[in-house]
C-alpha positions as CSV (number, residue, x, y, z in Angstrom):
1,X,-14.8,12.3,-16.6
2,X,-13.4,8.8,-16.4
3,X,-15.7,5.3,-16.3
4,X,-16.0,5.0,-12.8
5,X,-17.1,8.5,-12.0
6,X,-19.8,8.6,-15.1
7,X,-21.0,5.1,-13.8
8,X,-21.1,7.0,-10.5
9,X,-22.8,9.7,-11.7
10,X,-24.8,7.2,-13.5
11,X,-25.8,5.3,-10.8
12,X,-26.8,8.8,-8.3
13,X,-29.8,9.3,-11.1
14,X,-31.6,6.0,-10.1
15,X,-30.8,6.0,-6.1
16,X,-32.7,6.2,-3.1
17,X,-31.7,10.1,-1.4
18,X,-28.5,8.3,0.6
19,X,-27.1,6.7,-2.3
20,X,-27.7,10.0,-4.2
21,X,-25.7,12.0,-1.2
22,X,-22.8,9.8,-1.0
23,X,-22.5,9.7,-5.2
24,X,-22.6,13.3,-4.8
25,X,-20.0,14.1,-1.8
26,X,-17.5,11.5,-4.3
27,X,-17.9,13.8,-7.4
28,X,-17.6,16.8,-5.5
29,X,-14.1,16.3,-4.9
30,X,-13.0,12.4,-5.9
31,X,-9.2,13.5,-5.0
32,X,-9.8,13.9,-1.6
33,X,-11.9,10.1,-1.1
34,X,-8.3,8.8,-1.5
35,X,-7.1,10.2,1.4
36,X,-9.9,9.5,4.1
37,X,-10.7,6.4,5.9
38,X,-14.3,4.7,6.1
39,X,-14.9,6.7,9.3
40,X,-14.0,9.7,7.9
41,X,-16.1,9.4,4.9
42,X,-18.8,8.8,7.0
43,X,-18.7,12.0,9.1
44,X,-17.8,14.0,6.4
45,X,-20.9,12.8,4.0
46,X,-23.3,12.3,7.0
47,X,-24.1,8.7,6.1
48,X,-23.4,5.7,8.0
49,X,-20.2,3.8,7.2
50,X,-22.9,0.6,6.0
51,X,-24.3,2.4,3.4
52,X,-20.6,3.4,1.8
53,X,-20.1,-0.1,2.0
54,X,-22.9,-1.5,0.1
55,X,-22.8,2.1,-2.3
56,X,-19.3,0.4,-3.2
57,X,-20.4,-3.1,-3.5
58,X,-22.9,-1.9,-5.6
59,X,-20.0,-0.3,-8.5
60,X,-18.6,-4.0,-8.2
61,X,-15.6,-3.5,-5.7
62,X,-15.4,-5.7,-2.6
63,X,-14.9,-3.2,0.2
64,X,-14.0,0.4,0.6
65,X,-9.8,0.5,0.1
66,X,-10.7,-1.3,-3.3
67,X,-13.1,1.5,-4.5
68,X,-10.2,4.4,-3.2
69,X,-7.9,2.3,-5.1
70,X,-10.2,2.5,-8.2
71,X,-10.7,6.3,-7.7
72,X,-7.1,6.6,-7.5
73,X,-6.7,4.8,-10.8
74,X,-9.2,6.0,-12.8
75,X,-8.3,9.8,-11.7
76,X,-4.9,8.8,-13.4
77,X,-2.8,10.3,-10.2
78,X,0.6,11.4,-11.3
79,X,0.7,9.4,-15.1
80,X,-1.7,12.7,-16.2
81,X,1.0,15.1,-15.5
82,X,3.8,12.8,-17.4
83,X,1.8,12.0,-20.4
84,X,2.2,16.2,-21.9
85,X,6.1,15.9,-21.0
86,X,7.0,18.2,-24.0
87,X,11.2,16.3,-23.6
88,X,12.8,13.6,-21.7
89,X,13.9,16.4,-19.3
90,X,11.0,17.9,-18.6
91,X,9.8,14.0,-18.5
92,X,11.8,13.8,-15.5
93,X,11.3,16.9,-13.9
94,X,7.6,15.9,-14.0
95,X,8.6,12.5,-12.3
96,X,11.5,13.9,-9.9
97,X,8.9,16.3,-8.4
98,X,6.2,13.8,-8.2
99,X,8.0,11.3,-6.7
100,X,9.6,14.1,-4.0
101,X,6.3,15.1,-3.4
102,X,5.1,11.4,-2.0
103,X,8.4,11.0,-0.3
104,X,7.8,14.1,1.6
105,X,4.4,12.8,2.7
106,X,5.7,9.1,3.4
107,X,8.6,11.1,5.6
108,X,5.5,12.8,7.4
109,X,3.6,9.4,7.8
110,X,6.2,7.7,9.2
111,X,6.3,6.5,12.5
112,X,9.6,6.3,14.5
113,X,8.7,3.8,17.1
114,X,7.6,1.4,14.5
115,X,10.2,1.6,11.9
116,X,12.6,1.2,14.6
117,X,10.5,-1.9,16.4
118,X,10.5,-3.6,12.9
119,X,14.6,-2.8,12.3
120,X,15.1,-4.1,15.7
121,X,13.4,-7.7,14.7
122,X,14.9,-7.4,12.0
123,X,18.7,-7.5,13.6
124,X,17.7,-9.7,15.9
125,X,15.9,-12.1,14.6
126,X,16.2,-15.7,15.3
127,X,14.5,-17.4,12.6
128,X,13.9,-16.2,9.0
129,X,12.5,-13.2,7.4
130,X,10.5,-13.9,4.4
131,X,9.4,-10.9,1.9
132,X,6.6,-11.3,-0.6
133,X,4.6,-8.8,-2.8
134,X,3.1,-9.6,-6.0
135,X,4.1,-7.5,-9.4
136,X,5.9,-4.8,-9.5
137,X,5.9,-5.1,-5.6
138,X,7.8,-8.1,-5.8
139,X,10.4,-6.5,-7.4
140,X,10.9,-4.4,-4.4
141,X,10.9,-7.7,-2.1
142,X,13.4,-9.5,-3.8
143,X,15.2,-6.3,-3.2
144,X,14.6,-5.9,0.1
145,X,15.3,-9.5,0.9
146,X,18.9,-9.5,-1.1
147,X,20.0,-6.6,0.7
148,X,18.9,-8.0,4.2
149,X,21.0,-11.3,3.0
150,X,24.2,-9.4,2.5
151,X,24.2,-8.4,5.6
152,X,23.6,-11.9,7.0
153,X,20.0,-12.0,7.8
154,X,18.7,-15.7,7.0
155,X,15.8,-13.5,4.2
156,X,14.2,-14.7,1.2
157,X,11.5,-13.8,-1.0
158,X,9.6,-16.7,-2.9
159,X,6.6,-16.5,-5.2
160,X,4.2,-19.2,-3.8
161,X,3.2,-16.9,-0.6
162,X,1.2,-19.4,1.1
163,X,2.9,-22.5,1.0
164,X,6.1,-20.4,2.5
165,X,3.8,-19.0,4.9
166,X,2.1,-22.3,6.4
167,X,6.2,-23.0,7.1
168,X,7.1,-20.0,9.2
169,X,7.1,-19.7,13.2
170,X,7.1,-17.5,16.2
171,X,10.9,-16.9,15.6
172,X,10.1,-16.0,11.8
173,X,9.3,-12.9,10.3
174,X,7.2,-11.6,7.4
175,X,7.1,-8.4,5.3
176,X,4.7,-8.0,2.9
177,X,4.6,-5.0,0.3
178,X,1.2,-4.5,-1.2
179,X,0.3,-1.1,-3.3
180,X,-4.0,-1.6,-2.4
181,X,-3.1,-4.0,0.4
182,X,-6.3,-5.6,-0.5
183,X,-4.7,-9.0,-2.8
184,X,-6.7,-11.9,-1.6
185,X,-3.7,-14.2,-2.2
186,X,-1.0,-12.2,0.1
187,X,-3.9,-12.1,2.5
188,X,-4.3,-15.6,2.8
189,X,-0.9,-16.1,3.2
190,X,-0.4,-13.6,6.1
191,X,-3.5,-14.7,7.6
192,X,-1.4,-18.6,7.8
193,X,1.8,-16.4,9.0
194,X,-0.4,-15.2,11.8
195,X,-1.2,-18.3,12.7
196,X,2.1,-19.8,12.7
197,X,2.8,-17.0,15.3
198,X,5.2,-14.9,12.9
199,X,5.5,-11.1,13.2
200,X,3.9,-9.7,10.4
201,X,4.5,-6.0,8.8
202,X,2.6,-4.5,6.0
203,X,4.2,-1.7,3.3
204,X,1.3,0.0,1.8
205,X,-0.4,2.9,0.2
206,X,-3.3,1.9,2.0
207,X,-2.7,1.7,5.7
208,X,-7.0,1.1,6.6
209,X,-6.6,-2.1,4.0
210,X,-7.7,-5.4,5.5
211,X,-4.2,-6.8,5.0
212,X,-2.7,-4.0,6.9
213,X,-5.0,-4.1,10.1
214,X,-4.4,-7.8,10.0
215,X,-0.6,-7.3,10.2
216,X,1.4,-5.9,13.6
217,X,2.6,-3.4,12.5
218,X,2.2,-1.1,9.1
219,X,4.8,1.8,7.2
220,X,2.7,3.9,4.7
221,X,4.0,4.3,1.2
222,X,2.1,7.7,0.6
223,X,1.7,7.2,-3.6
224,X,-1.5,7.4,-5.5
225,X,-0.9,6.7,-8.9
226,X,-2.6,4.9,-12.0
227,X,-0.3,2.6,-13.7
228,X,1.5,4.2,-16.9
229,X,2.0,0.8,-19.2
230,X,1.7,-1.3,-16.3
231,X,4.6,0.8,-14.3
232,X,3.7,2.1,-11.1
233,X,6.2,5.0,-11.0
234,X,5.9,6.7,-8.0
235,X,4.9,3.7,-5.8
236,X,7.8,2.0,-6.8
237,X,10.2,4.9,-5.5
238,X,8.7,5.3,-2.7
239,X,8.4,1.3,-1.3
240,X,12.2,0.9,-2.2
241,X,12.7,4.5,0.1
242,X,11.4,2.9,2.7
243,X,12.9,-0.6,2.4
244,X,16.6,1.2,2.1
245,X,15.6,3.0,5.4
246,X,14.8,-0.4,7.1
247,X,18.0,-2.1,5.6
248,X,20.6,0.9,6.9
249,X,19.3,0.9,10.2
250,X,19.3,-2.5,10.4
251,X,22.7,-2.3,9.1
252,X,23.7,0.3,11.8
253,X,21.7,-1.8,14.4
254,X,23.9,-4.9,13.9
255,X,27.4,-2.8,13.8
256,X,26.7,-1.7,17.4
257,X,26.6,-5.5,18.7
258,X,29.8,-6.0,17.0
């Protein structure tokens, strides 16, 4: 059992009876808590969504997409299965089906109307398009922002999110890629987008996170995963996926005004 379900299990021996029946409807099936929302959680256990709350504030995390995110971690999604590769091929076997398993569900996830609305600002934009992420996710957004420059979007990426936010308008634009979507730093900085009047789109795994209801509009990156030496495998895969999807239709978009 890993830390953060002993210290659950740990913490369900000295709790008052609703404490004791959330604890127990997490280690009944900890896999499936990364897949529900607060709400769902809350009809599913029978407890009210304040008392998951403070039950998560209590194991040190500051809201409930931080504690799935820990769950996630901490059950070691994906990085268990690589870790008894017997070869390098059946290494990436392992990660080839992994990865086309969370692509399949990202495809399912995705929403037409919104992938389209946010390739159609894209083409069309009048001001700038500034993509951000932190990590390994900022990889993806310099990425995302040189292929949107080759095809003569006015995009960028930058490291210091908040000063470049405080700078953008109404005409602007601003992607953000976030794994948790829960980085107090990108949320300050969208929060100051927001207020500058720039459209704002979150790429996440976590589409309930507080940075992705603050944002218009949201694409899910379906990939829980603990990080092998830092590397988020799967997650990586999957945000570029859908980055490449935004930049061919935007591509295709901007042949037809030609």
């Amino acid at each position: 059992m890993s830390s953060l379900l002993q210290l659950i299990e740990l913490k369900r021996s000295k709790s008052a009876k609703t404490w004791v029946k959330i604890a127990d409807f997490v280690l009944s099936d900890p896999q499936n808590i990364t897949s529900l929302t607060l709400r769902e959680f809350s009809e599913q256990a029978g407890v009210s969504e304040g008392s998951i709350v403070n039950f998560v504030h209590s194991l040190g995390y500051n809201g409930y997409t931080e504690f799935k995110v820990g769950v996630a971690q901490s059950l070691g999604f994906y990085a268990n299965k690589f870790t008894g590769a017997k070869d390098g091929v059946d290494l990436c076997t392992q990660i080839v089906n992994a990865t086309k398993e969370s692509l399949d569900k990202t495809l399912l996830a995705l929403n037409t109307k919104t992938i389209e609305k946010i390739s159609k600002k894209i083409a069309n934009i009048k001001g700038r398009v500034y993509v951000c992420g932190r990590s390994t996710s900022g990889h993806i957004a310099n990425i995302l922002a040189g292929h949107l420059m080759r095809m003569g979007v006015s995009a960028f990426s930058y490291d210091d999110h908040f000063a470049v936010a405080k700078s953008l308008n109404k005409n602007d634009m601003m992607i953000v890629i976030t794994y948790s979507g829960e980085t107090s730093e990108i949320y300050e900085a969208v929060k100051a987008a927001k207020q500058k009047g720039a459209y704002t789109v979150c790429i996440t795994s976590f589409p309930h996170s507080r940075i992705a209801t603050m944002c218009e509009d949201c694409l899910e990156s379906v990939a829980f995963e603990a990080q092998e030496g830092g590397f988020p495998i799967i997650t990586r895969s999957v945000q570029l996926t859908l980055c490449n999807t935004i930049c061919t239709r935007v591509f295709s978009l901007k042949q037809l005004d030609k």
